[in-house]
ZAMARGU-4260 file (C-alpha; in steps of 0.2 Angstrom, whole numbers, plus 5000, padded with zeros to 4 digits):
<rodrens>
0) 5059/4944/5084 | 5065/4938/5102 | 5065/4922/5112 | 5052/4918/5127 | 5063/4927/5139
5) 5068/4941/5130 | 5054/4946/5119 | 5048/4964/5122 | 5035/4970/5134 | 5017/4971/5125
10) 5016/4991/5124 | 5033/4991/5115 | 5033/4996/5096 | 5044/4985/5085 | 5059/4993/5082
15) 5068/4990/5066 | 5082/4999/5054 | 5086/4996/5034 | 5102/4996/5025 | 5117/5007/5023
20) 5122/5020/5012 | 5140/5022/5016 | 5150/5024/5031 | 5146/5042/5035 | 5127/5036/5032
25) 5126/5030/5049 | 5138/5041/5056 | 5125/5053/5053 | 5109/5042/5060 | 5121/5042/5076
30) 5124/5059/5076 | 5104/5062/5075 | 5101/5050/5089 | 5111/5063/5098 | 5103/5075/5096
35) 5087/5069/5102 | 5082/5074/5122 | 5082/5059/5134 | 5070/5064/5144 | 5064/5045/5151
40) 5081/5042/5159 | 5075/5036/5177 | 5073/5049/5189 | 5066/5050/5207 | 5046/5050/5205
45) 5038/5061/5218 | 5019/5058/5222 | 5016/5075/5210 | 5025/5067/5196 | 5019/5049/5196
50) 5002/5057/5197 | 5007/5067/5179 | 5014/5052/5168 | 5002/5042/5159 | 4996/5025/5165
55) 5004/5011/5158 | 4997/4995/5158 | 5008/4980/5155 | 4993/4968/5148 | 4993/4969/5127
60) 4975/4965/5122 | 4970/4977/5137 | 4980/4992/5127 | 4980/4987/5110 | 4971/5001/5099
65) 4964/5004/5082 | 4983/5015/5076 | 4995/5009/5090 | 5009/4994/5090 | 5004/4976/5089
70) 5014/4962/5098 | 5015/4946/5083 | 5006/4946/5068 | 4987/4945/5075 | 4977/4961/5078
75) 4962/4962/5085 | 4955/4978/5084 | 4955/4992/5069 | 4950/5009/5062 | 4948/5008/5043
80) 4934/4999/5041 | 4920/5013/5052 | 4934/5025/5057 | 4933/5022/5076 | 4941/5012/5085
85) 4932/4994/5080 | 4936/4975/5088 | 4939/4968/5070 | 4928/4954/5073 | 4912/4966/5076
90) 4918/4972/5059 | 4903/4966/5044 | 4919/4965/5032 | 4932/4955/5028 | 4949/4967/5035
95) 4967/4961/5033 | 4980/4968/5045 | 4998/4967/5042 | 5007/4974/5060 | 5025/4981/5062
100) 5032/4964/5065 | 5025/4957/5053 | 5035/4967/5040 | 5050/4964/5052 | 5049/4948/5049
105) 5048/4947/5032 | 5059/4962/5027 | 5044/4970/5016 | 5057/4984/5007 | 5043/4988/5000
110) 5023/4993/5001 | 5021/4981/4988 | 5031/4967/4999 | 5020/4971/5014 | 5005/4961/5005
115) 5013/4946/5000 | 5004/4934/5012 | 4988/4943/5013 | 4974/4934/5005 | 4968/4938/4988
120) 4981/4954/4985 | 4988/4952/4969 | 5004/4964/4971 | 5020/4956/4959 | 5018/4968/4948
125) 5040/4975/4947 | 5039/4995/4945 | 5048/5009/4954 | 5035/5021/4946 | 5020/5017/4959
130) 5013/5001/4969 | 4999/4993/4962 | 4987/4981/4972 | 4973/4970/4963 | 4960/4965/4975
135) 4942/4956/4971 | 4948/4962/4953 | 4949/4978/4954 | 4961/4992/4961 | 4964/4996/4981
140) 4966/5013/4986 | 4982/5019/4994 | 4976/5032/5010 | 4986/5036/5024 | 4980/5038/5041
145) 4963/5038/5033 | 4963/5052/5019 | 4968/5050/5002 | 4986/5048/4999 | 4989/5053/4980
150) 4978/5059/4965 | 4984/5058/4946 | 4997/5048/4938 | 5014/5045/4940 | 5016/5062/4950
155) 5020/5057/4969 | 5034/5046/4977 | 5029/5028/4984 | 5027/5025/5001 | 5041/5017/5012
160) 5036/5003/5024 | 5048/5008/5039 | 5038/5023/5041 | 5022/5014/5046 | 5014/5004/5061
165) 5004/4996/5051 | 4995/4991/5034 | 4976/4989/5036 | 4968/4981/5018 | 4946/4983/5019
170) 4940/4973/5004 | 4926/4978/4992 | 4917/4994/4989 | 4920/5008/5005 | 4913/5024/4997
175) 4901/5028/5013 | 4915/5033/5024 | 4932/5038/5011 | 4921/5042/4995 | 4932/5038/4981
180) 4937/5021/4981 | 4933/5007/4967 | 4927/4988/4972 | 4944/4983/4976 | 4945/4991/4993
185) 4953/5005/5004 | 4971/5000/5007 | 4975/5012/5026 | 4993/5016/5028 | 4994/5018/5047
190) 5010/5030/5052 | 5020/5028/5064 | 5015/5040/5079 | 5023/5050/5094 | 5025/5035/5108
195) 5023/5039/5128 | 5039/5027/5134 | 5057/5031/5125 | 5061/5021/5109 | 5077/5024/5098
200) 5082/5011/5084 | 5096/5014/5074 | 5096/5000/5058 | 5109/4997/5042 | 5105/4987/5030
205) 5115/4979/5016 | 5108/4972/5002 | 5107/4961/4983 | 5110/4976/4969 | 5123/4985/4980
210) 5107/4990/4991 | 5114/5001/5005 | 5102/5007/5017 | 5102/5017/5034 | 5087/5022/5046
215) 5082/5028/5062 | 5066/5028/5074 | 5066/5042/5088 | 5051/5043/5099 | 5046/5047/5116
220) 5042/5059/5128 | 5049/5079/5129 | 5044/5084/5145 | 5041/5074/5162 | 5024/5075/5160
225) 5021/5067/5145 | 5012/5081/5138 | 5023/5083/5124 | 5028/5068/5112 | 5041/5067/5098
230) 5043/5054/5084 | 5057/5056/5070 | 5059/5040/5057 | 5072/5044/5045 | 5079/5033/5029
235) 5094/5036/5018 | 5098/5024/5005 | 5112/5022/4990 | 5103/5004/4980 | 5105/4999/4961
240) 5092/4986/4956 | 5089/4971/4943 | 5089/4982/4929 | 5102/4988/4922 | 5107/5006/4926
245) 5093/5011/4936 | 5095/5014/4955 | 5083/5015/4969 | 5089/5030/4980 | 5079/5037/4996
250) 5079/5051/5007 | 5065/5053/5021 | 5062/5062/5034 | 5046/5060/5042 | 5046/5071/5059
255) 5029/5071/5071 | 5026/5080/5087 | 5010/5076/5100 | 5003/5088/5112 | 4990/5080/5126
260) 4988/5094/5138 | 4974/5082/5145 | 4967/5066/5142 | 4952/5071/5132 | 4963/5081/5120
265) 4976/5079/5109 | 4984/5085/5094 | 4998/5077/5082 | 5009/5086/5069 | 5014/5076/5055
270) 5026/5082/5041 | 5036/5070/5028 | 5050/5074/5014 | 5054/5061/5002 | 5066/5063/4987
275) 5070/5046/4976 | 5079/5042/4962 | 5077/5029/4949 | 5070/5024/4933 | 5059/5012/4924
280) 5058/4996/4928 | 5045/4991/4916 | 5054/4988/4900 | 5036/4985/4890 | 5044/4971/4882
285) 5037/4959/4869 | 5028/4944/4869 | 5041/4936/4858 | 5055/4933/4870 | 5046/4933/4885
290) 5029/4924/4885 | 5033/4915/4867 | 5048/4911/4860 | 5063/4919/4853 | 5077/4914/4840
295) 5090/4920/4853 | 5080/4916/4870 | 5072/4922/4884 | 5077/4943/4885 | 5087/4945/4901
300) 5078/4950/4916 | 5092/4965/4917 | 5088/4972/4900 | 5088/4990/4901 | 5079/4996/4884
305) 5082/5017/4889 | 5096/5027/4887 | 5110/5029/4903 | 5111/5048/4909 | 5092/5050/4900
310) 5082/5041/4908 | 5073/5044/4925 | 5059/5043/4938 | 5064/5057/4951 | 5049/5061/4964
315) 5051/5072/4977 | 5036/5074/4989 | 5031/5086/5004 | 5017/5086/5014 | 5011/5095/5031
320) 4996/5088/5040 | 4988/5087/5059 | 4978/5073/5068 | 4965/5082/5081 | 4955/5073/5092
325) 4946/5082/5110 | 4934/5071/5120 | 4920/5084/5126 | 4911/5070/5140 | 4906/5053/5139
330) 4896/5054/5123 | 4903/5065/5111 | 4921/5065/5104 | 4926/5078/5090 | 4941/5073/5077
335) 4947/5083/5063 | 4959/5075/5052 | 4969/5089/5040 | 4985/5085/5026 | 4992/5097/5013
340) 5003/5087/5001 | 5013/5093/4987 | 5024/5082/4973 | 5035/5085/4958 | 5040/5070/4948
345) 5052/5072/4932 | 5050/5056/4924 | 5062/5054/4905 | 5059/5035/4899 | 5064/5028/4881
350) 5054/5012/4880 | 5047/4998/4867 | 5037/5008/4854 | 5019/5006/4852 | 5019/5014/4836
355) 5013/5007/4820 | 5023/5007/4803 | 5011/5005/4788 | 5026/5002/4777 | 5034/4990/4784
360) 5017/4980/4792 | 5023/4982/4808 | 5008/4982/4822 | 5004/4996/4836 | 5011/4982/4848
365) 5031/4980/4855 | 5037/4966/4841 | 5054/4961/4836 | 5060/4969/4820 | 5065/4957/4807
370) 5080/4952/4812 | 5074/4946/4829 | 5085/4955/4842 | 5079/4974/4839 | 5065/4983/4846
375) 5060/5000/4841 | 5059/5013/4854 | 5049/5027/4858 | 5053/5041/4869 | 5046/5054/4881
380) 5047/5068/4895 | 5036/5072/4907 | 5036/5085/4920 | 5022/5081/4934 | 5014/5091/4946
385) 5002/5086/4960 | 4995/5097/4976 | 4983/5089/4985 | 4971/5097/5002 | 4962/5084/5012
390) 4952/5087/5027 | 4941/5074/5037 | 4929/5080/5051 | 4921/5067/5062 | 4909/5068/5076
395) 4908/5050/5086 | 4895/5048/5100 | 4892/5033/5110 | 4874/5031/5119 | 4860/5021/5125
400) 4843/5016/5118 | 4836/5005/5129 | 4844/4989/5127 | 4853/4995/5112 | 4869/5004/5113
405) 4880/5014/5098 | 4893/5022/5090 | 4886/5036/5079 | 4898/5043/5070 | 4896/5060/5059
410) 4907/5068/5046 | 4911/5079/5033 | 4924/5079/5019 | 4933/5089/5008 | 4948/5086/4995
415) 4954/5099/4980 | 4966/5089/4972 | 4976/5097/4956 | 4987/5089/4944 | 4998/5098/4931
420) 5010/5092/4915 | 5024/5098/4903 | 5026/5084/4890 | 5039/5079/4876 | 5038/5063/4864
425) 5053/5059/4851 | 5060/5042/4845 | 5075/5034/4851 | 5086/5019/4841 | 5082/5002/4839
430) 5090/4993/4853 | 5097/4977/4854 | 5089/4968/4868 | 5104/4954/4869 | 5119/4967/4867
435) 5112/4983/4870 | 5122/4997/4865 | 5115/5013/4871 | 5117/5032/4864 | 5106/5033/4850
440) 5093/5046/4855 | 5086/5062/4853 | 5080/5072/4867 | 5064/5084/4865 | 5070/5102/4864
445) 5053/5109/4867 | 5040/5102/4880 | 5019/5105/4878 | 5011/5112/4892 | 4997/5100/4896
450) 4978/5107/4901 | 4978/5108/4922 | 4966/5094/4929 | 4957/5102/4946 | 4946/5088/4955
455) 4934/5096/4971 | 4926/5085/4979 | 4915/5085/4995 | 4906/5073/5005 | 4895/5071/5022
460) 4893/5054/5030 | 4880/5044/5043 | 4887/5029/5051 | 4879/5021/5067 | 4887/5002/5075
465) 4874/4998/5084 | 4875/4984/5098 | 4862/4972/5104 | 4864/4957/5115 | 4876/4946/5105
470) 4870/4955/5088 | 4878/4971/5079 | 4873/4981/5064 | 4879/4993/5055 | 4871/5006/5045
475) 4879/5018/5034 | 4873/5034/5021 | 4885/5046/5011 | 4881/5059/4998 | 4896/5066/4986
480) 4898/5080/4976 | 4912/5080/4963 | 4918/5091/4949 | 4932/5091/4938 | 4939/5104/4926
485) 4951/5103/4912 | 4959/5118/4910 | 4953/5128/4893 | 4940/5112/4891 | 4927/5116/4896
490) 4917/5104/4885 | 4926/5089/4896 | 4919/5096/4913 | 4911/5084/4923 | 4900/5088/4937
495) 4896/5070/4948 | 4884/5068/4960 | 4882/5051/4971 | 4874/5044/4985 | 4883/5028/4994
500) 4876/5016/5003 | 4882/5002/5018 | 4875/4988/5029 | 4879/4976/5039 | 4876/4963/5052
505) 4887/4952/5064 | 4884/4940/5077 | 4895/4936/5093 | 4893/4918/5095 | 4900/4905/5108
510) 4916/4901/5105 | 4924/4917/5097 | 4915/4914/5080 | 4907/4929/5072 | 4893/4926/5054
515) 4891/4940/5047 | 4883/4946/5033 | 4886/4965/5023 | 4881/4975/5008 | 4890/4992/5002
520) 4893/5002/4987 | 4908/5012/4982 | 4909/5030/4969 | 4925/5032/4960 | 4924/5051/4950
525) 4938/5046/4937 | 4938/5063/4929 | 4945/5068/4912 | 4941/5062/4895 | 4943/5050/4879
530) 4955/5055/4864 | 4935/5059/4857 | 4933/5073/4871 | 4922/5063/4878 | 4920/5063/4898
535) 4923/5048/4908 | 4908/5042/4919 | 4911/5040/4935 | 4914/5020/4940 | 4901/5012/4954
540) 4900/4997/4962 | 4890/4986/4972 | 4894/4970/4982 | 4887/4958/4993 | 4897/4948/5006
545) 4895/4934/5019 | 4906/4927/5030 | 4916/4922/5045 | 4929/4927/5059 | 4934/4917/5073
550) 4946/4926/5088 | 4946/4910/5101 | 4946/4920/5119 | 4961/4918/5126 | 4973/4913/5111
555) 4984/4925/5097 | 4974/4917/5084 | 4963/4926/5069 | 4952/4915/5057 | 4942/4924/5040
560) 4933/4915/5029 | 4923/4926/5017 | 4913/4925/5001 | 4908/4941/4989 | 4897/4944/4974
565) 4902/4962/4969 | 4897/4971/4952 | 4908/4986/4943 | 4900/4998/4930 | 4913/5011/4919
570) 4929/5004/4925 | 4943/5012/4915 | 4958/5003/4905 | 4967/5003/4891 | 4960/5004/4873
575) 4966/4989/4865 | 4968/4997/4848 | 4975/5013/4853 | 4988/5011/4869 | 4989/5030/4873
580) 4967/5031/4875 | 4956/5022/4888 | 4940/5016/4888 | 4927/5011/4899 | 4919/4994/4901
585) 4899/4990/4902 | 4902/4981/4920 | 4913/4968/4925 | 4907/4954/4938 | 4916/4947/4951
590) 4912/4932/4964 | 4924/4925/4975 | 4931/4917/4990 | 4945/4922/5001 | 4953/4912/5017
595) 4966/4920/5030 | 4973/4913/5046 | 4986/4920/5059 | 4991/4916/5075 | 5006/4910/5085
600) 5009/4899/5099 | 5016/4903/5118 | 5026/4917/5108 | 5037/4904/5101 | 5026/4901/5084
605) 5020/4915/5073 | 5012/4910/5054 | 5000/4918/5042 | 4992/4906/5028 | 4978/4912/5016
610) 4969/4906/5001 | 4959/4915/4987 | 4948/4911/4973 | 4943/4925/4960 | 4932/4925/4945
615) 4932/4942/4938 | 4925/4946/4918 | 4918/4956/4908 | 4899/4953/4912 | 4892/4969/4899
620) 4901/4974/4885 | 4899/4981/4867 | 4915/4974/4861 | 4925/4957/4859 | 4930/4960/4877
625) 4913/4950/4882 | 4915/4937/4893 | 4934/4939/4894 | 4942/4939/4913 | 4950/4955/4916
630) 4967/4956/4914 | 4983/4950/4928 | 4969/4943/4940 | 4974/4923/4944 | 4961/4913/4949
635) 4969/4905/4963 | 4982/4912/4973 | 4988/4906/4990 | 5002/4909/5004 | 5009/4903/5020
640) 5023/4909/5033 | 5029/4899/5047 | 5042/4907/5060 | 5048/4898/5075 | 5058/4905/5089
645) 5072/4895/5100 | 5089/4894/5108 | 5105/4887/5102 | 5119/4879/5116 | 5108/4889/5128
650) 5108/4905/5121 | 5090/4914/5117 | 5084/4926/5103 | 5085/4915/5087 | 5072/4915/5075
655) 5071/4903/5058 | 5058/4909/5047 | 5051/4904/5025 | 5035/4908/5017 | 5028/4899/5001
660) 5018/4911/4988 | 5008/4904/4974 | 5000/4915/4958 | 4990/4905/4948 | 4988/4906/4929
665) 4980/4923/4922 | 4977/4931/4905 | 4977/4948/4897 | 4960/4954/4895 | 4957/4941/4879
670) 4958/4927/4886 | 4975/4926/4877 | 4993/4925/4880 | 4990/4916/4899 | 5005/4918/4909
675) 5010/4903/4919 | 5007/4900/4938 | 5021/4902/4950 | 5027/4897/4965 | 5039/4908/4973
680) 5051/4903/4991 | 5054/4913/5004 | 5069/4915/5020 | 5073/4923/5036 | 5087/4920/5049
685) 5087/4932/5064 | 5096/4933/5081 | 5087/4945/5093 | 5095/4949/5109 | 5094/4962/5119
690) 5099/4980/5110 | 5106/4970/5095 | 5095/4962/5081 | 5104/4954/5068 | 5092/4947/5053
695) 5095/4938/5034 | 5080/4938/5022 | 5080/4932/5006 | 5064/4934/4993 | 5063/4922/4980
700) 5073/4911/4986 | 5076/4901/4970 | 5080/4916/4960 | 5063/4909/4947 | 5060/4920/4935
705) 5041/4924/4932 | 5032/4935/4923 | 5018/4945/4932 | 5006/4950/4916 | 5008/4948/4900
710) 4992/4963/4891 | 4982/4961/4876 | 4989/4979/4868 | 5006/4969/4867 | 5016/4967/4880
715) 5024/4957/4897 | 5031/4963/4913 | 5045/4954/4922 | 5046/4951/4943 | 5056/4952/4954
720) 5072/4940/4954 | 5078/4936/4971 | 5084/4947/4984 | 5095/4946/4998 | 5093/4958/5012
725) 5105/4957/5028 | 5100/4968/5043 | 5107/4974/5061 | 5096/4985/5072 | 5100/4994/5087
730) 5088/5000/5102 | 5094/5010/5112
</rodrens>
């Protein structure tokens, strides 16, 4: 971030670059910076000319939109929660932006960082296989730019922060415009787009595990019209992590090109590569040793329980896609949103075995062996596939009746969404988690083809925003049609049908408070079946919400309070008496409250401080489970980020920076085995000058070792130990 004086124009993106690889790493970024046409070098502007380039207004809130960059922490307007181009604050539904500076400041390394401080997201959860976000007690759905971003299990790569503008988080059940989604939300992954005014970053970043990073961000125009845009982000990095001989290795490229041969139409092309290496994480360990004691102590945090040169999560992912959009007159607007995505993961894990051992009484659970420092491990291979073909239509119209005016927006889905598996299982050697010695395994020589899981589904939507005096409502009907076929089991097809619903009403009162009150409904088609060949029922939920946002005309400032009453039927999770089934709960209840603030101060002070309260359980079961809160969800959890900007001996551009995170107690699905609260620290030095930003973060400051979730079938997960991530970016 930059001082008062030399903090960037309004319009400007945030511009910001990750660790090094090595040397020829940024040789390379330079090399590529280049390469790129400078076509915004100042020339002489005849009267033709000027009358070609785009406006450009120098007021923020006056060009602030609903996928473009944000100045600070606070913005006001959004596109998730009815897919135009909302105010949040005429938005029925509590929404939670986090903006490109944001995640500068806090040096989010990953989609799971860039939630730390939003209220009610629980996302500690340490694993390079996916990013998983508990909200309202359920999952949130990873989309990106509005259409689903992954299908299946374990088959795609994870997203990466730098390439985004922003993260947009709409709580609670959102089936009426994205069909699939559970109660937990619709997290939208905004990417970063093709910009009218030249931007180029170059950023290396040196980090805790010998993390050595190196990016780049290219955008602007290509001709001297404007007509044609580029964008090119880029990421190379060489990192190890807390674990023991796993890495965290990245290579992105993520190009996008923008044609506006007018100012009704445009068309962006969007294309990403992503290839990482790494491992698991997740070691499954034990209760003993981790939650509960141990003869020999607490098992180290760097405890690697696979086998070196075996073991590995490598994802590559590829995916071609177009945002269209043509304005036909003051009414109608026409959008058609298109991606294609393919992904291959090859994923070789030897872990804590699950397995049961009559003979020697040893439970289907990770335990110790008898002499207290061994586990058992099993081992498997997996081979996984995913394609996935989204496409979004949307028709928006914006008319009068009488007093009365509205957004009408009409559209039509469709996704095919294909997974695929070859699988091996075998055992490995007991390891001892003190003193590891590795090389005692046997690799499957054969691998099982698994039956293909195709998924169609197809939806058409109603929404109207409707805008009376100080009053809006919102009005919203989808119907869904899903099938999903196993391949050669054909006793296991499903053939879903659903209709969703969606109100809401919000009133703009004095002061920049706005009431609201909503209702809406989500359909998740889960698809497959139980170790019985039985099909799973699709999962529906229902909620009711009430709350209020405050935007103070004339200050940075954003205020949500909001509480919920929500309801989920035929939730899938884990069998507790059989690891490798599920099952599916009668319904599980959740009532809550959720508090957020952000703001900043004459653009010296920026902060963000939420609270949330959570009561999620079992509300109709059949089993013990009765009753029980679900599983990792804490009760209470809470945050706050202060950042102050100022000079030393007269010179500008510094920036001093620490969060606070709580995670209150929670259980595992038994109400057994609670893990303890924690409170975790948080740091940020910056310089920010002209070209050169120079930035050190540090995440868990305290290096406190916490457990995240501790599960009823047997085992606890680590978090994250503390990281220390030093930064320089370069604009030019």
């Amino acid at each position: 971030m930059t001082s008062k004086k030399h903090r960037r124009p309004a319009w400007r993106p945030t511009w910001r670059i990750s660790h090094t690889r090595r040397a020829t790493l940024a040789a390379t970024a330079m090399a590529l910076g280049a390469a790129v046409p400078a076509y915004a070098e100042e020339k002489d502007e005849s009267a033709e000319t000027r009358k070609a380039l785009p406006t450009i207004t120098v007021t923020g809130d006056a060009v602030e939109s609903a996928t473009g960059p944000v100045t600070g922490f606070v913005a006001r307007r959004g596109g998730t929660a009815t897919k135009t181009d909302t105010p949040l604050i005429e938005t029925p539904q509590a929404i939670s932006v986090i903006t490109r500076d944001q995640m500068e400041a806090q040096s989010a390394l990953t989609l799971r960082e860039t939630t730390n401080y939003t209220a009610g997201v629980v996302s500690s959860n340490f694993d390079s296989r996916v990013d998983r976000f508990k909200v309202r007690g359920g999952d949130a759905i990873e989309y990106l730019d509005g259409l689903q971003r992954s299908y299946g299990v374990y088959n795609t790569t994870r997203a990466d922060p730098y390439t985004l503008e922003r993260v947009e988080l709409l709580r609670g059940p959102s089936s009426v415009l994205y069909g699939q989604g559970g109660i937990g939300g619709v997290l939208n992954l905004v990417s970063k787009r093709p910009q009218a005014e030249r931007q180029r970053e170059v950023q290396v970043q040196l980090g805790s595990h010998s993390r050595k990073q190196v990016t780049a961000d290219f955008t602007g125009p290509l001709d001297t019209e404007g007509k044609w845009l580029y964008r090119l982000v880029a990421v190379n990095r060489d990192s190890g992590t807390q674990v023991d001989h796993v890495p965290d290795d990245r290579i992105l490229l993520a190009p996008s090109l923008t044609w506006r041969p007018s100012a009704d139409t445009s068309l962006t092309l969007q294309a990403l590569y992503q290839k990482d290496k790494s491992g698991s994480l997740i070691g499954f360990f034990p209760w003993q040793g981790t939650l509960l004691p141990s003869l020999y102590g607490q098992i180290p945090t760097s405890t690697f329980t696979g086998e070196p040169g075996f073991d590995r999560y490598d994802t590559r992912n590829t995916s071609l896609g177009y945002l269209f959009s043509h304005r036909f007159n003051d009414t109608w607007t026409f959008r058609q949103n298109l991606r294609s995505t393919e992904s291959k993961v090859v994923y070789n894990s030897s872990y804590t075995s699950f397995t049961a051992n009559r003979l020697t009484g040893r439970p289907a659970r990770p335990v110790f062996n008898a002499d207290q420092r061994t586990i058992e491990r099993d081992l498997i291979v997996q081979l996984n596939g995913g394609k996935m073909l989204l496409l979004d239509n949307q028709a928006e119209a914006h008319f009068k009746t009488g007093a009365a005016e509205h957004t009408l927006l009409v559209g039509a889905d469709f996704q095919r969404n294909e997974t695929s598996q070859l699988t091996g299982r075998g055992r490995a050697g007991a390891l001892d988690v003190y003193a590891p010695v590795y090389g005692n395994y046997s690799a499957p020589t054969f691998l099982t083809r698994q039956p293909a899981v195709l998924q169609k589904q197809a939806g058409i939507y109603v929404q109207d925003q409707v805008k009376y005096g100080r009053w809006i409502g919102l009005l919203g009907l989808r119907h869904d049609k899903a099938t999903t076929d196993t391949e050669g089991r054909p006793a296991v097809a499903v053939d879903d049908k659903a209709t969703t619903k969606r109100a809401g009403l919000v009133y703009l009162a004095d002061g920049g408070w706005a009431p609201y009150l909503s209702y809406a409904e989500s359909f998740l088609p889960l698809g497959g079946a139980d170790v019985n060949n039985k099909p799973f029922k699709p999962q529906r939920g229902k909620q009711w919400e009430a709350g209020v946002k405050w935007e103070p005309e004339g200050q940075r400032t954003s205020f949500l309070a909001a509480v919920y009453d929500l309801r989920d039927t035929n939730r899938k999770t884990t069998d507790p008496t059989n690891p490798l089934n599920s099952v599916q709960l009668g319904e599980v209840h959740v009532k809550g409250l959720e508090l957020e603030y952000k703001g900043s101060i004459g653009r010296d002070w920026d902060w963000v401080a939420s609270y949330a309260y959570t009561d999620a359980r079992v509300s109709r079961s059949t089993g013990s489970d009765l009753g029980k809160r679900i599983s990792g969800v804490p009760k209470h959890t809470a945050s706050a980020w202060l950042m102050r900007r100022f000079s030393i001996g007269g010179v500008p551009g510094f920036s001093l920076g620490g969060g606070v995170r709580y995670l209150g107690k929670s259980y595992d699905g038994m109400d057994a085995n609670p893990v303890p609260s924690v409170t975790l620290l948080d740091a940020m030095f910056a310089w920010d000058n002209g070209p050169l930003r120079l930035s050190l973060n540090v995440g868990n400051l305290t290096d406190k070792v916490q457990l995240t979730t501790c599960l009823a079938r047997g085992d606890c997960f680590y978090g994250q130990r503390r990281t220390v991530t030093a930064a320089a970016t370069y604009r030019f």
